[in-house]
mmJSON file of the N, C-alpha and C atoms, coordinates in Angstrom:
{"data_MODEL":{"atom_site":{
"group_PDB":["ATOM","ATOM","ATOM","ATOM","ATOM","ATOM","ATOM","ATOM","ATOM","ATOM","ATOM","ATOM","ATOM","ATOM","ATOM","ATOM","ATOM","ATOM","ATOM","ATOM","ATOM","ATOM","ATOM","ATOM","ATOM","ATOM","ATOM","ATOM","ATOM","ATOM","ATOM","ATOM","ATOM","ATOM","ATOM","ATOM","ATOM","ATOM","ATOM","ATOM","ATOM","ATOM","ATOM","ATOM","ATOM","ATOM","ATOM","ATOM","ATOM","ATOM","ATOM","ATOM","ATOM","ATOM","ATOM","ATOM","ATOM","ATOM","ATOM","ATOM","ATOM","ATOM","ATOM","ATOM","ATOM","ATOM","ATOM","ATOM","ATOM","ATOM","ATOM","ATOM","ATOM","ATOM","ATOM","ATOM","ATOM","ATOM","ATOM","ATOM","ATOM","ATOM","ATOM","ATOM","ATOM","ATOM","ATOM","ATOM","ATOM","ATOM","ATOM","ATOM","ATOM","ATOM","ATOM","ATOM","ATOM","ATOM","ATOM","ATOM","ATOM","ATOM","ATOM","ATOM","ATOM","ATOM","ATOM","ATOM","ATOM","ATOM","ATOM","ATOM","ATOM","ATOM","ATOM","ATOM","ATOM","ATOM","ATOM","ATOM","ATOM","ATOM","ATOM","ATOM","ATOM","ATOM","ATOM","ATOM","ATOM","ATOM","ATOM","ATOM","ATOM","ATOM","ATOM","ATOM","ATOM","ATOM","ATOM","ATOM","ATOM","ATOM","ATOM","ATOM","ATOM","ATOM","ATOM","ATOM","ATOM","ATOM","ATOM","ATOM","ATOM","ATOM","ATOM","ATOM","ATOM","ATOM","ATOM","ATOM","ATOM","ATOM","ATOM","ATOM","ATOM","ATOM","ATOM","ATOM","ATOM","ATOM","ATOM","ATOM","ATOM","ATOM","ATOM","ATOM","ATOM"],
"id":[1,2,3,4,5,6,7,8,9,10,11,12,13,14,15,16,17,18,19,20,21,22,23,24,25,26,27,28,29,30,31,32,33,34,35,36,37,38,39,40,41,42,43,44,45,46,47,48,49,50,51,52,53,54,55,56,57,58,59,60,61,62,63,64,65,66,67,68,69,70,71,72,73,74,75,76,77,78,79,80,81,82,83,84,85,86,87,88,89,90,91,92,93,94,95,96,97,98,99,100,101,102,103,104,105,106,107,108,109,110,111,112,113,114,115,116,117,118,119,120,121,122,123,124,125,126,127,128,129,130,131,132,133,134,135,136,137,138,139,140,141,142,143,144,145,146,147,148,149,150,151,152,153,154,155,156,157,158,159,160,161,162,163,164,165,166,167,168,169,170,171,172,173,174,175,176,177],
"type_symbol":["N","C","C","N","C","C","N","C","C","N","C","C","N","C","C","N","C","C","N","C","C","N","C","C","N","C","C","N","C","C","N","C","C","N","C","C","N","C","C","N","C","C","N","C","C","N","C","C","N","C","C","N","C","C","N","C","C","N","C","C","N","C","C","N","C","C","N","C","C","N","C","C","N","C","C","N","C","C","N","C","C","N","C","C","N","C","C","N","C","C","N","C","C","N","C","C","N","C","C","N","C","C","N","C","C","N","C","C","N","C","C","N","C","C","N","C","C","N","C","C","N","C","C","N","C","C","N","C","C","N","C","C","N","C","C","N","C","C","N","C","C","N","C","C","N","C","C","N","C","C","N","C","C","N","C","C","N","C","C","N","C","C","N","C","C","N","C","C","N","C","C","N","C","C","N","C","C"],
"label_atom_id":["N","CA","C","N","CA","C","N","CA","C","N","CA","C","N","CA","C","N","CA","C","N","CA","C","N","CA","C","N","CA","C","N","CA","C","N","CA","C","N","CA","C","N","CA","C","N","CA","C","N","CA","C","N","CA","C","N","CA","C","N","CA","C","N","CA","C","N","CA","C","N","CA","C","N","CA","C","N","CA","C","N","CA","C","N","CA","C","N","CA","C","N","CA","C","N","CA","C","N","CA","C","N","CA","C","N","CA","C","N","CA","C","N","CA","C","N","CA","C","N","CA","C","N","CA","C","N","CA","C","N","CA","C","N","CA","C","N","CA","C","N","CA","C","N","CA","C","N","CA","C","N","CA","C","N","CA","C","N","CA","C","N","CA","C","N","CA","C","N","CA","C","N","CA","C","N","CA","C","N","CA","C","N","CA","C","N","CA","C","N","CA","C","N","CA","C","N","CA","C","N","CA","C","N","CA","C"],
"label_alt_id":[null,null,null,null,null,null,null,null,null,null,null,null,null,null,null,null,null,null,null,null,null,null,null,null,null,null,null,null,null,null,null,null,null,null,null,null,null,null,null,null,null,null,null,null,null,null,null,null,null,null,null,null,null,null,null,null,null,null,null,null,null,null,null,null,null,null,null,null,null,null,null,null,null,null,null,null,null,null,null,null,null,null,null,null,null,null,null,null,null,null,null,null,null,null,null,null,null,null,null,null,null,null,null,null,null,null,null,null,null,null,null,null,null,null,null,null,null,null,null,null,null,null,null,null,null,null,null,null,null,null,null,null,null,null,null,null,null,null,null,null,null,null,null,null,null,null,null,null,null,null,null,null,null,null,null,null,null,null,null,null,null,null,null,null,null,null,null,null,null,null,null,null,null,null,null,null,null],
"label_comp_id":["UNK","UNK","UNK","UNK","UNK","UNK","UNK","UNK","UNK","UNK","UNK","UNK","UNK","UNK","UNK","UNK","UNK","UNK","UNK","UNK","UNK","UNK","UNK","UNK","UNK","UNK","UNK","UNK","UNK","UNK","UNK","UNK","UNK","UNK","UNK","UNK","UNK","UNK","UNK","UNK","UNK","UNK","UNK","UNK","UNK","UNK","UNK","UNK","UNK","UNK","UNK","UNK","UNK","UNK","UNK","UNK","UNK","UNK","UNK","UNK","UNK","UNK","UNK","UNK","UNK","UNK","UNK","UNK","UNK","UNK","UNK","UNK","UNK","UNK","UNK","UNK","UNK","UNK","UNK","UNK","UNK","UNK","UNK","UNK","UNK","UNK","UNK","UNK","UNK","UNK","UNK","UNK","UNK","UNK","UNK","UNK","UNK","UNK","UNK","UNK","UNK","UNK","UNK","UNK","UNK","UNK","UNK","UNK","UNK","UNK","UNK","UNK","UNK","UNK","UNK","UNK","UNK","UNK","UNK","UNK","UNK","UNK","UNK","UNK","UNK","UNK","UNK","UNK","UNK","UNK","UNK","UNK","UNK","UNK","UNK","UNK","UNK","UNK","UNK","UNK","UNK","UNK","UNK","UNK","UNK","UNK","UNK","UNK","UNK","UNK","UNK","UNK","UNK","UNK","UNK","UNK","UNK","UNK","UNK","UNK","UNK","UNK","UNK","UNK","UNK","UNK","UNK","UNK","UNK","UNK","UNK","UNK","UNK","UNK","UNK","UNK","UNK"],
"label_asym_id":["A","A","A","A","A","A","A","A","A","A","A","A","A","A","A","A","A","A","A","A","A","A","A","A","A","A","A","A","A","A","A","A","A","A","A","A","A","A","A","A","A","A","A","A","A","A","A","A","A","A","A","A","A","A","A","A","A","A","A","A","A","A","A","A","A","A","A","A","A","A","A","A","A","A","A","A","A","A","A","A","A","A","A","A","A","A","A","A","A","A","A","A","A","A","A","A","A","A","A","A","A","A","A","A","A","A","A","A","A","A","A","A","A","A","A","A","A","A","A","A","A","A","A","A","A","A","A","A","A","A","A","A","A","A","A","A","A","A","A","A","A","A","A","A","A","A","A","A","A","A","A","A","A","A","A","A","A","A","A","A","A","A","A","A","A","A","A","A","A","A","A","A","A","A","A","A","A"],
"label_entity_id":["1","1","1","1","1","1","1","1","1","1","1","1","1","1","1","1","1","1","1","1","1","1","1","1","1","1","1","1","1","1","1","1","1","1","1","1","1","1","1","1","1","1","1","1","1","1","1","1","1","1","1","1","1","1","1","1","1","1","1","1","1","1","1","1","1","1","1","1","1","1","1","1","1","1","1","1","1","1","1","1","1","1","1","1","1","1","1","1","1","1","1","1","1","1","1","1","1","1","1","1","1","1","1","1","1","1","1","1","1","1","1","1","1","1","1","1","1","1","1","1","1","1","1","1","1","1","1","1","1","1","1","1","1","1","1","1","1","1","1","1","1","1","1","1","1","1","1","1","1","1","1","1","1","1","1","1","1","1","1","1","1","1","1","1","1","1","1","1","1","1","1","1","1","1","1","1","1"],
"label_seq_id":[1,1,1,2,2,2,3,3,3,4,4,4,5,5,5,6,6,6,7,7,7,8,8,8,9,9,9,10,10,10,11,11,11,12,12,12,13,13,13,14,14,14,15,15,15,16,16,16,17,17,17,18,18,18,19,19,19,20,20,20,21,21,21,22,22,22,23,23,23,24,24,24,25,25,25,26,26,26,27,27,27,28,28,28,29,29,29,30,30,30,31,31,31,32,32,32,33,33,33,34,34,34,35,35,35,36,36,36,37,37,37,38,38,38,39,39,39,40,40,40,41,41,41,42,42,42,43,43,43,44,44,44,45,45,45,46,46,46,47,47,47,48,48,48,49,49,49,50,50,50,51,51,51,52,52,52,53,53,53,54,54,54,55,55,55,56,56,56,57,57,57,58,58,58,59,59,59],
"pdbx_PDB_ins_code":[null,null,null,null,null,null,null,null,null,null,null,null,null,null,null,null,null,null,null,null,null,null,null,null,null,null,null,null,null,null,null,null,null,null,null,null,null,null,null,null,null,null,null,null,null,null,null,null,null,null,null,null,null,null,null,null,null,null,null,null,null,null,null,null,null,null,null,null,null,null,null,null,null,null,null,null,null,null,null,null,null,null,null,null,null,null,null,null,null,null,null,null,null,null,null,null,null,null,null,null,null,null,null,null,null,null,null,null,null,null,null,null,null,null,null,null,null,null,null,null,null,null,null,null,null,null,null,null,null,null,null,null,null,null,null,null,null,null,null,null,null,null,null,null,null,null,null,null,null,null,null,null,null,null,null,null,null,null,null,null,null,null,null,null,null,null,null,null,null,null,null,null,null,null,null,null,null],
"Cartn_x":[-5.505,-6.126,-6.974,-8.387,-9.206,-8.6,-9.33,-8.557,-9.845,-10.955,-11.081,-10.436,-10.002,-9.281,-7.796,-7.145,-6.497,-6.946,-7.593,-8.082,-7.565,-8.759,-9.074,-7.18,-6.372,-5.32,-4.618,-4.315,-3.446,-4.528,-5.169,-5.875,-5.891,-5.755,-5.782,-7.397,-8.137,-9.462,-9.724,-10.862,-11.146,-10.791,-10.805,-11.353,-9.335,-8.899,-7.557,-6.96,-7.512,-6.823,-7.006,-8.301,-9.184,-8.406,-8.19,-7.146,-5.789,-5.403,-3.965,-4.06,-4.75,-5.002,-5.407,-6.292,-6.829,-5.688,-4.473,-3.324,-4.187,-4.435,-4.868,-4.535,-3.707,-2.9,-1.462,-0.802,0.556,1.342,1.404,1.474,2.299,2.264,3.31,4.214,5.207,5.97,5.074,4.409,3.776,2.805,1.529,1.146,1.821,2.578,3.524,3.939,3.927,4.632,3.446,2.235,0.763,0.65,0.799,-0.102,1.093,2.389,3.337,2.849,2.877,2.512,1.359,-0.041,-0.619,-0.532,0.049,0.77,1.142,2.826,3.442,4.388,5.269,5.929,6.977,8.132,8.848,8.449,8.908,8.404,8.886,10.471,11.143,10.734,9.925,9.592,8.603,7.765,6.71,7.1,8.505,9.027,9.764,10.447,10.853,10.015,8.633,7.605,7.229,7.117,5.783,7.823,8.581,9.828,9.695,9.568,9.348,7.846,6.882,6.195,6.187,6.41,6.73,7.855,8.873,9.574,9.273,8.064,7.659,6.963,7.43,6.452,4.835,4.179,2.489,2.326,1.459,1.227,0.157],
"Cartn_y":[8.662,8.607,7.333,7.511,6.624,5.274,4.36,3.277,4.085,4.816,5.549,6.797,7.321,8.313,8.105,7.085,6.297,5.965,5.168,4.991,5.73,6.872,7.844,8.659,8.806,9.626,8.638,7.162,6.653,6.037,5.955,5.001,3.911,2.907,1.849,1.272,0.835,0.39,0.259,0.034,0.237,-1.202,-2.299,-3.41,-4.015,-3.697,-4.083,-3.4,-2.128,-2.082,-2.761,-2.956,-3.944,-5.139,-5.607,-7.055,-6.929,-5.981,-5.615,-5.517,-4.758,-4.343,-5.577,-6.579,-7.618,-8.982,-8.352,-9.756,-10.413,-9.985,-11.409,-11.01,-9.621,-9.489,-9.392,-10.069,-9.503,-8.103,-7.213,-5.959,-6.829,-6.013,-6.053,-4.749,-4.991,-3.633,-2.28,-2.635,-1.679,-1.087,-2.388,-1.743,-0.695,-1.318,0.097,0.624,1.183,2.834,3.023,2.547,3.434,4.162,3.126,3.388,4.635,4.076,5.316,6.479,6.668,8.419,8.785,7.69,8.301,8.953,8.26,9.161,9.864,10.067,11.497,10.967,9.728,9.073,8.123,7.785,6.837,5.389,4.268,3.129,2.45,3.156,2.599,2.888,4.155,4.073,3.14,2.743,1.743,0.379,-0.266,-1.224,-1.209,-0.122,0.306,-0.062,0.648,0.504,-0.7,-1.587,-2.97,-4.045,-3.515,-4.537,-3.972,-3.472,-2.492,-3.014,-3.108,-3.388,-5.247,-5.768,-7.395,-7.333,-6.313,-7.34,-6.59,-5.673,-5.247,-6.559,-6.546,-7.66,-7.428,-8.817,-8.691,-8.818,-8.005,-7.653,-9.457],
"Cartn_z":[5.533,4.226,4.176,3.887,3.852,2.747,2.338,1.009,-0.119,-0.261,-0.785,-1.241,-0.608,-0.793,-1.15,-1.42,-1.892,-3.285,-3.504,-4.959,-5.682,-5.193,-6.113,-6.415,-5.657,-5.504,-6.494,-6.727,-6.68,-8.274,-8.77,-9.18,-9.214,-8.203,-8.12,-7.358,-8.26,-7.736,-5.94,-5.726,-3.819,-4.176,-4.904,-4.12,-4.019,-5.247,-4.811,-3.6,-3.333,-2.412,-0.86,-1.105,0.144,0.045,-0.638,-0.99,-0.786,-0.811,0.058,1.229,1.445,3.309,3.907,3.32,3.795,3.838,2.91,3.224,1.85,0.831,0.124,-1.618,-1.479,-2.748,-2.525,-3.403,-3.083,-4.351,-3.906,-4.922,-5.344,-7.117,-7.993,-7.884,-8.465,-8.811,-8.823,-10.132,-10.907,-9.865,-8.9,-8.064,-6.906,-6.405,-5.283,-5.911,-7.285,-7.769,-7.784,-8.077,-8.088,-7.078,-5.744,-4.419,-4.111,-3.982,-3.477,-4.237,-5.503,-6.358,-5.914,-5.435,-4.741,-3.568,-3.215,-1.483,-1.334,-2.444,-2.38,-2.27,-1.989,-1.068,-2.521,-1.882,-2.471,-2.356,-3.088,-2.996,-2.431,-2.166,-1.102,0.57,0.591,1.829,2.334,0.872,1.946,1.97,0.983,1.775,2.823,3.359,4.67,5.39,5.58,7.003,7.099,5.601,5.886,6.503,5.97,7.053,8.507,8.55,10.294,10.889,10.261,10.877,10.719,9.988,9.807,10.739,11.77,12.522,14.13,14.058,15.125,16.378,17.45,18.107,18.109,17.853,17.836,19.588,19.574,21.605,21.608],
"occupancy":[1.0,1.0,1.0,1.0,1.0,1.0,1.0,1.0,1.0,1.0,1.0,1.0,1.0,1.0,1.0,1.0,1.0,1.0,1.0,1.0,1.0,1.0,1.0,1.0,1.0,1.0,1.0,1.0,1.0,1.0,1.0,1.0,1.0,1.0,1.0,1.0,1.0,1.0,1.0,1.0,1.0,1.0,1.0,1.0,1.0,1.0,1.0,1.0,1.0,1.0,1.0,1.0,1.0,1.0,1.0,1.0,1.0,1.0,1.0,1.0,1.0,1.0,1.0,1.0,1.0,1.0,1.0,1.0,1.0,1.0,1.0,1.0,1.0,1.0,1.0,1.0,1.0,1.0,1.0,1.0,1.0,1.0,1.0,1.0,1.0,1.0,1.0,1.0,1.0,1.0,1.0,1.0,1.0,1.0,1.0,1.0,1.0,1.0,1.0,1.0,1.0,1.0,1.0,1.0,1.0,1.0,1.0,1.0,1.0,1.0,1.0,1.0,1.0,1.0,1.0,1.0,1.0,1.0,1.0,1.0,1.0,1.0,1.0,1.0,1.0,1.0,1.0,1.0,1.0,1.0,1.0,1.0,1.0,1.0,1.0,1.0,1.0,1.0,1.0,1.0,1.0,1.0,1.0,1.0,1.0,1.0,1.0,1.0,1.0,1.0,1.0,1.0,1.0,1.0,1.0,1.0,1.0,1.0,1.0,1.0,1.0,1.0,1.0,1.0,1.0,1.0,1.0,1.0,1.0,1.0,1.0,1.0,1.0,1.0,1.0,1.0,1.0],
"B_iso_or_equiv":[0.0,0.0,0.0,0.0,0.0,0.0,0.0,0.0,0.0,0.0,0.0,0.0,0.0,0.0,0.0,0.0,0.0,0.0,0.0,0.0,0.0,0.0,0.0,0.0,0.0,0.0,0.0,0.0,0.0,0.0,0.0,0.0,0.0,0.0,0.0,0.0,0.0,0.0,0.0,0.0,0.0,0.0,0.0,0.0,0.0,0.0,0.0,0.0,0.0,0.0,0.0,0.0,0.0,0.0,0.0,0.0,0.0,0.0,0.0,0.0,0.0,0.0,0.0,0.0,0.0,0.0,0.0,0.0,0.0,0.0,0.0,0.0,0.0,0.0,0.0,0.0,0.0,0.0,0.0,0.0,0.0,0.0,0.0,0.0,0.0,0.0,0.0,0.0,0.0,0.0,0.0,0.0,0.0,0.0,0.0,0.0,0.0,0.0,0.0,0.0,0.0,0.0,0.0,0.0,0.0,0.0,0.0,0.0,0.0,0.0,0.0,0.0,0.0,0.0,0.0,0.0,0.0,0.0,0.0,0.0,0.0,0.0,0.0,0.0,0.0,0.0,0.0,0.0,0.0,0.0,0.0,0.0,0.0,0.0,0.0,0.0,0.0,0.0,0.0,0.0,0.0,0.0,0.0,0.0,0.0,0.0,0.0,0.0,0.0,0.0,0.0,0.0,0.0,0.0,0.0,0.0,0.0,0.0,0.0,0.0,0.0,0.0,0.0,0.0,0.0,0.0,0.0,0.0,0.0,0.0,0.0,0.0,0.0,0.0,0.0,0.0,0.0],
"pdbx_formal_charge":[null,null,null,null,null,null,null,null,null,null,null,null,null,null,null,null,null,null,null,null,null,null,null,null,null,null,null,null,null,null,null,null,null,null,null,null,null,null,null,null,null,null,null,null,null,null,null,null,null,null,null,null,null,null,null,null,null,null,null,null,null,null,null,null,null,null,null,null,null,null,null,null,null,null,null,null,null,null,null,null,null,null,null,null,null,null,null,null,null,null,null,null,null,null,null,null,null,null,null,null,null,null,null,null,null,null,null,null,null,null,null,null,null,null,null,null,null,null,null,null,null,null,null,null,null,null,null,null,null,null,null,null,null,null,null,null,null,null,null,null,null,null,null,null,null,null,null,null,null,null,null,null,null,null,null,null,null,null,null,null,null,null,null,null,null,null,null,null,null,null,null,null,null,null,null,null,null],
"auth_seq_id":[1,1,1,2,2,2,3,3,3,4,4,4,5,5,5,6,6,6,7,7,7,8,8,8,9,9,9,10,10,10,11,11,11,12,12,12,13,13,13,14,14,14,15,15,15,16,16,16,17,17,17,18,18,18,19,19,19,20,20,20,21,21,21,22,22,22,23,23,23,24,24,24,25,25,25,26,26,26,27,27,27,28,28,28,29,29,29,30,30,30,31,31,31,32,32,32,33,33,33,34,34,34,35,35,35,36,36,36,37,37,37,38,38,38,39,39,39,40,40,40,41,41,41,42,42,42,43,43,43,44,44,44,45,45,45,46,46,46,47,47,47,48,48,48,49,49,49,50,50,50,51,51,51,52,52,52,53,53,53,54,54,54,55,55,55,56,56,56,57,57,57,58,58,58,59,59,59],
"auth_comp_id":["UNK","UNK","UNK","UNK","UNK","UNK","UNK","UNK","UNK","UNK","UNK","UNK","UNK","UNK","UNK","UNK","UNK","UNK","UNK","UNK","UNK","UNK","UNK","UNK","UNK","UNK","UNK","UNK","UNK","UNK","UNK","UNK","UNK","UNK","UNK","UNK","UNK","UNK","UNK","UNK","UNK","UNK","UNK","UNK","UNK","UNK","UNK","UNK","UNK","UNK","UNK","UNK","UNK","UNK","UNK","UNK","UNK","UNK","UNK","UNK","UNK","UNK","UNK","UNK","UNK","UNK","UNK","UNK","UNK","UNK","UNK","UNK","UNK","UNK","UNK","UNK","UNK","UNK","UNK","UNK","UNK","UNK","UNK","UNK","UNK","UNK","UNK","UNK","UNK","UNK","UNK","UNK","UNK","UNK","UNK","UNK","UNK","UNK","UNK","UNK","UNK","UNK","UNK","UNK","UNK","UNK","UNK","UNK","UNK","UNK","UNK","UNK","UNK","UNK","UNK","UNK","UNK","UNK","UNK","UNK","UNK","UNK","UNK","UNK","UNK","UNK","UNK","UNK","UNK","UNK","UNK","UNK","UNK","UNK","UNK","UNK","UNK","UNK","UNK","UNK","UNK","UNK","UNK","UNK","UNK","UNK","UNK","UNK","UNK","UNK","UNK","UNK","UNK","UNK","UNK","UNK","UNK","UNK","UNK","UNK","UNK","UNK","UNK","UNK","UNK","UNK","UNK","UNK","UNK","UNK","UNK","UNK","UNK","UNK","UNK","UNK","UNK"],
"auth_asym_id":["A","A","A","A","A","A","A","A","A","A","A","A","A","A","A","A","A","A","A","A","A","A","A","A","A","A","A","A","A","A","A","A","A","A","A","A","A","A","A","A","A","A","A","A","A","A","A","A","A","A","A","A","A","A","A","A","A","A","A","A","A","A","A","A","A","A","A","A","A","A","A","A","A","A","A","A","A","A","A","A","A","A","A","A","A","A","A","A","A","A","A","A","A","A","A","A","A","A","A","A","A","A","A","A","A","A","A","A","A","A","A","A","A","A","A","A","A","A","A","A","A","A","A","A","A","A","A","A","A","A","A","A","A","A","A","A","A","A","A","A","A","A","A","A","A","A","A","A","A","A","A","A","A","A","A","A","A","A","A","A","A","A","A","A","A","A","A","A","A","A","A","A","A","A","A","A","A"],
"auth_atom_id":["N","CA","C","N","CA","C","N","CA","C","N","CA","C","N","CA","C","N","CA","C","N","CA","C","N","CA","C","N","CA","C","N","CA","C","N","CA","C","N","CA","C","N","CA","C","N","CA","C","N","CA","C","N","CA","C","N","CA","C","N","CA","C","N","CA","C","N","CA","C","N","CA","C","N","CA","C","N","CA","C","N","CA","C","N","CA","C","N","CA","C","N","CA","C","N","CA","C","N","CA","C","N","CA","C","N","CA","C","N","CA","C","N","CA","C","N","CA","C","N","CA","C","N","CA","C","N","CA","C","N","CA","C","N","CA","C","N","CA","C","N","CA","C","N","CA","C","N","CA","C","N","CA","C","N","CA","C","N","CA","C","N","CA","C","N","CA","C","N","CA","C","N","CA","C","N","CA","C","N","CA","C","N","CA","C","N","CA","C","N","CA","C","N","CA","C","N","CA","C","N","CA","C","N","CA","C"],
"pdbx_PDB_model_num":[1,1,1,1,1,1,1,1,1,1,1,1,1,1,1,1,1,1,1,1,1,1,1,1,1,1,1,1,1,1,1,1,1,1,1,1,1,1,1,1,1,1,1,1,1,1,1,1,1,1,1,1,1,1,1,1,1,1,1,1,1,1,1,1,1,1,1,1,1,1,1,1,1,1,1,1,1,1,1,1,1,1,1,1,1,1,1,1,1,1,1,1,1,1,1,1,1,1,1,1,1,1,1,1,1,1,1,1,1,1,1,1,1,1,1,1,1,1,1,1,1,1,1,1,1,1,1,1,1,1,1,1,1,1,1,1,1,1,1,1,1,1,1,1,1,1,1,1,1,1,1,1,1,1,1,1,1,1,1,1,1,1,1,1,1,1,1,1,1,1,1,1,1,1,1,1,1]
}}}
């Protein structure tokens, strides 16, 4: 899913979401129930992946 196609699903503006992806927002609550209902997804799953990927080794 593009961060357009995101937006639009989730309504959360392109540029916040560019500021997440970019490391330079830190969601609120309120933001990850947006982005998750846009997804389809629980909010617990996407703190699951971002701990999984924060303890994955960087190559």
């Amino acid at each position: 899913m593009s961060a357009d196609e995101l937006a639009d699903a989730s309504g959360v503006i392109r540029e916040r979401i560019g500021a997440l992806e970019a490391g330079q927002l830190d969601p609120t609550y309120e933001l990850l129930l947006e982005i998750a209902d846009g997804l389809g997804t629980q909010p617990s799953a996407l703190v699951i992946l971002a701990e999984q990927l924060d303890a994955s080794p960087n190559p």
